[in-house]
C-alpha positions as a LaTeX table, in Angstrom:
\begin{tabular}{lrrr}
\hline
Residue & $x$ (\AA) & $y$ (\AA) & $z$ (\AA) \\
\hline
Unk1 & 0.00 & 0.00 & 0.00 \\
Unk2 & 3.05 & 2.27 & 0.60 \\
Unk3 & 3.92 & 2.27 & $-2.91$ \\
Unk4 & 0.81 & 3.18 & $-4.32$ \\
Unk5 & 0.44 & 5.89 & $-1.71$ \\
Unk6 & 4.02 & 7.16 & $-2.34$ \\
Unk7 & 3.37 & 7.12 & $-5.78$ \\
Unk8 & $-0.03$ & 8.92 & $-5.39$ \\
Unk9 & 2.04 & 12.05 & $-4.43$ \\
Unk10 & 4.29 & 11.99 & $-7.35$ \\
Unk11 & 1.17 & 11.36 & $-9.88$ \\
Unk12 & $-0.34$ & 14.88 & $-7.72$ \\
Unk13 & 2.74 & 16.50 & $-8.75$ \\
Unk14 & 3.09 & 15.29 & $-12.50$ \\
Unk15 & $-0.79$ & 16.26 & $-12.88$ \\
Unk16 & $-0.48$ & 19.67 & $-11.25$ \\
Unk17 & 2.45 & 20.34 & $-13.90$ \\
Unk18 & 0.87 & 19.43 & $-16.94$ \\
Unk19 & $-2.19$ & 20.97 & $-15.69$ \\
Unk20 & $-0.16$ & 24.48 & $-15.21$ \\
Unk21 & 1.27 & 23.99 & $-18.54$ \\
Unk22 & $-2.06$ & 23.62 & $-20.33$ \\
Unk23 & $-3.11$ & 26.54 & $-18.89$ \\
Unk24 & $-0.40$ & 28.78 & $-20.10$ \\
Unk25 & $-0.65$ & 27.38 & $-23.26$ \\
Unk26 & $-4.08$ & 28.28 & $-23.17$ \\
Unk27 & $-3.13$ & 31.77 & $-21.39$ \\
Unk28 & $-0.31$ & 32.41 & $-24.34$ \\
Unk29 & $-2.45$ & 31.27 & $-27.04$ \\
Unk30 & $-5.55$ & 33.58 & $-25.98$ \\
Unk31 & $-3.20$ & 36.47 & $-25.48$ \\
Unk32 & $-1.90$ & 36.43 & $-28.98$ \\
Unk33 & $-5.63$ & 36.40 & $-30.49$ \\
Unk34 & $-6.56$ & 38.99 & $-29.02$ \\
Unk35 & $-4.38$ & 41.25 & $-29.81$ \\
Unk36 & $-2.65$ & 41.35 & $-26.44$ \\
Unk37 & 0.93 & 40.65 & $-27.67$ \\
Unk38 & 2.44 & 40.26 & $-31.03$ \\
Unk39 & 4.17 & 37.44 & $-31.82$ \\
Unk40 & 7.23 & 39.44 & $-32.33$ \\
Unk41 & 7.69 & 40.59 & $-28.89$ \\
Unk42 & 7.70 & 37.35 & $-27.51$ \\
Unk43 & 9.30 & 35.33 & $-30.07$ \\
Unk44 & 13.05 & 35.50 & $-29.07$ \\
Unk45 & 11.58 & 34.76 & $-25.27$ \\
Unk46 & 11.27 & 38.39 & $-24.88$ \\
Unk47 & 9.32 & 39.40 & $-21.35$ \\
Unk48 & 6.13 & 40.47 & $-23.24$ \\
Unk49 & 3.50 & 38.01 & $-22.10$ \\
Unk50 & $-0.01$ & 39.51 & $-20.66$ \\
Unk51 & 0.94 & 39.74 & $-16.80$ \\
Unk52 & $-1.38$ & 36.75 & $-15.92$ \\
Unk53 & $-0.03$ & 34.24 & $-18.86$ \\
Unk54 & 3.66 & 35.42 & $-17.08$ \\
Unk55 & 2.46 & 34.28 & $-13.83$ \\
Unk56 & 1.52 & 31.33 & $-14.94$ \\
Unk57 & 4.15 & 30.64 & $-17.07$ \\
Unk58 & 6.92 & 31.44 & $-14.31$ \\
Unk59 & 4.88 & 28.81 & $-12.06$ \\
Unk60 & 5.49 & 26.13 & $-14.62$ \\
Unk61 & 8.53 & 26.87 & $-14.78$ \\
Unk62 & 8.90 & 26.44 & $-10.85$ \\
Unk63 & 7.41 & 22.72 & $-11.27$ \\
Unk64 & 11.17 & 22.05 & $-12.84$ \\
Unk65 & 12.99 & 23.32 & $-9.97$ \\
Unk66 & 12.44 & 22.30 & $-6.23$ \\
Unk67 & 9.91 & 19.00 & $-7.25$ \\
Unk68 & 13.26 & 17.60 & $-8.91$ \\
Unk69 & 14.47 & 16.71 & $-6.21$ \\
Unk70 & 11.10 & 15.39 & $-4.82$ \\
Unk71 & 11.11 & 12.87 & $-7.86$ \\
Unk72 & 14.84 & 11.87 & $-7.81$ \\
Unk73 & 13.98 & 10.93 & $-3.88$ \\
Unk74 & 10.95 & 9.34 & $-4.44$ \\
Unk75 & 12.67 & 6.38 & $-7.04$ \\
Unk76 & 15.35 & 6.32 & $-4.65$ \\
Unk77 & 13.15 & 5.36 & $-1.53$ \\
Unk78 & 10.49 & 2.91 & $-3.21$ \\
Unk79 & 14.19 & 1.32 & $-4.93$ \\
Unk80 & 15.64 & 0.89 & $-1.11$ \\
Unk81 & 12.19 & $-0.06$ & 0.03 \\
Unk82 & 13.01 & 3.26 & 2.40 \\
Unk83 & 9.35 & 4.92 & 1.41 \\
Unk84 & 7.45 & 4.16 & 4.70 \\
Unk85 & 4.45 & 5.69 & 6.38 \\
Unk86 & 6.64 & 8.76 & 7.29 \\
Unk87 & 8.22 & 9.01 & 3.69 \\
Unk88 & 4.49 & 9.09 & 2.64 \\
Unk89 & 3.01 & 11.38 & 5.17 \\
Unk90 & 6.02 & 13.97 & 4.27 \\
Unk91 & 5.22 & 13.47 & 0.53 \\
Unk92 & 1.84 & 14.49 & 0.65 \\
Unk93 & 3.05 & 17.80 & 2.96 \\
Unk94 & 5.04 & 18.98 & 0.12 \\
Unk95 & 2.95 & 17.56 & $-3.15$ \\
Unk96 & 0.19 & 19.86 & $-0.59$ \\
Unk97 & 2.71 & 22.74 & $-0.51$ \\
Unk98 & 3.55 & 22.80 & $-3.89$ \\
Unk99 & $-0.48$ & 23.07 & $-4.95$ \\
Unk100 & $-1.04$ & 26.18 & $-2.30$ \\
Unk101 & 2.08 & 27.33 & $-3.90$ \\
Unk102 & 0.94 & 27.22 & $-7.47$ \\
Unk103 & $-2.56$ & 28.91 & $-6.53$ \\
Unk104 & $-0.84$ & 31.34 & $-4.63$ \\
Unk105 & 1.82 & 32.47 & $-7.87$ \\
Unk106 & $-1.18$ & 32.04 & $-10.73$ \\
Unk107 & $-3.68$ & 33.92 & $-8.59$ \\
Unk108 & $-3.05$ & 36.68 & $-6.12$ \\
Unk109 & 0.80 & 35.91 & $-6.75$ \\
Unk110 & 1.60 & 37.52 & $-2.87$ \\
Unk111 & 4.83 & 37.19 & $-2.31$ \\
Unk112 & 4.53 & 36.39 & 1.34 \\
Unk113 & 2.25 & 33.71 & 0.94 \\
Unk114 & 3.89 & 31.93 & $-1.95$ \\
Unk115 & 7.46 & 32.29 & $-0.19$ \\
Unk116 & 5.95 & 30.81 & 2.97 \\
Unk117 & 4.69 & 28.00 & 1.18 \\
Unk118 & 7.84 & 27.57 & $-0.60$ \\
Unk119 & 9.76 & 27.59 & 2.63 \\
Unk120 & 8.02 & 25.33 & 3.94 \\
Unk121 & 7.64 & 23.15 & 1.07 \\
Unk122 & 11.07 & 23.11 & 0.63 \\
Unk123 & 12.13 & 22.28 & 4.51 \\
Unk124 & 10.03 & 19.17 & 4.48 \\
Unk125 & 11.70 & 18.08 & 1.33 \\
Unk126 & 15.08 & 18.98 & 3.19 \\
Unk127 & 13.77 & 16.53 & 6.23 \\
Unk128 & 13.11 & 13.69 & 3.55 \\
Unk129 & 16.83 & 13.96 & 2.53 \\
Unk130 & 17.96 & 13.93 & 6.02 \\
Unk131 & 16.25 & 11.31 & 6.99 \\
Unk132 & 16.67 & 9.13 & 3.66 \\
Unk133 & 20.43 & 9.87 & 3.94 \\
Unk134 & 20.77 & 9.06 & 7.82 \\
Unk135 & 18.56 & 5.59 & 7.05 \\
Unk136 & 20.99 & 4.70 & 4.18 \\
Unk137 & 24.11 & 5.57 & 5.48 \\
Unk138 & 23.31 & 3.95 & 8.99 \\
Unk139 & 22.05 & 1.04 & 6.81 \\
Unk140 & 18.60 & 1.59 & 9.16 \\
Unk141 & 15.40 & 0.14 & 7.58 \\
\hline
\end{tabular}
């Protein structure tokens, strides 16, 4: 059941990013017919998106950063057989995290809000590493 569960996060976290990236596309494309930007001003990855098709577009962007190393830690502890109850509850905290923090930067895009999340976010992921690292190198179950 751990391995379904575990991979129930990651499956969260691959959905929210193609979901994001859908709706930029859909954000980019509807800016361009109406008139909003010319294809010319963004075509060299010039800054000229509409500011909410930037927002969005920055957030996808942010699904190829941090959640990296969520993935890369994920394989690692279902390989090692290391992804137990507490590898699953602190998966879900930041695959959680990570949705709050994608509302946050396509919506209101507050800065302390969506840096709190972040933080915190990224400090469980942190824990996960410490712990996965202390369990291997220990050789700990």
């Amino acid at each position: 059941m751990m391995f379904e569960t575990t991979l129930g996060a990651v499956f969260v976290q691959v959905a929210l990013t193609f979901a994001l990236m859908i709706w930029m596309m859909s954000a980019r494309t509807g800016s361009l017919k109406r008139g909003e930007v010319k294809i010319r001003d963004i075509a060299l990855g010039q800054p000229g998106w509409t500011e909410g098709a930037t927002k969005i577009g920055n957030c996808v962007r942010n699904q190829f950063e941090l959640p990296m190393l969520f993935y890369v830690l994920t394989i690692l502890a279902i390989i090692s057989k290391h992804a137990d109850f507490l590898f699953v509850v602190m998966a879900w905290i930041f695959v959680l995290t990570r949705l709050a923090h994608a509302y946050v930067h396509c919506t209101s895009n507050n800065l302390r809000a969506r840096g709190s999340l972040f933080g915190i976010g990224a400090l469980v992921l942190a824990i996960m590493w410490l712990i996965f690292m202390v369990r291997i190198m220990l050789g700990l179950p």
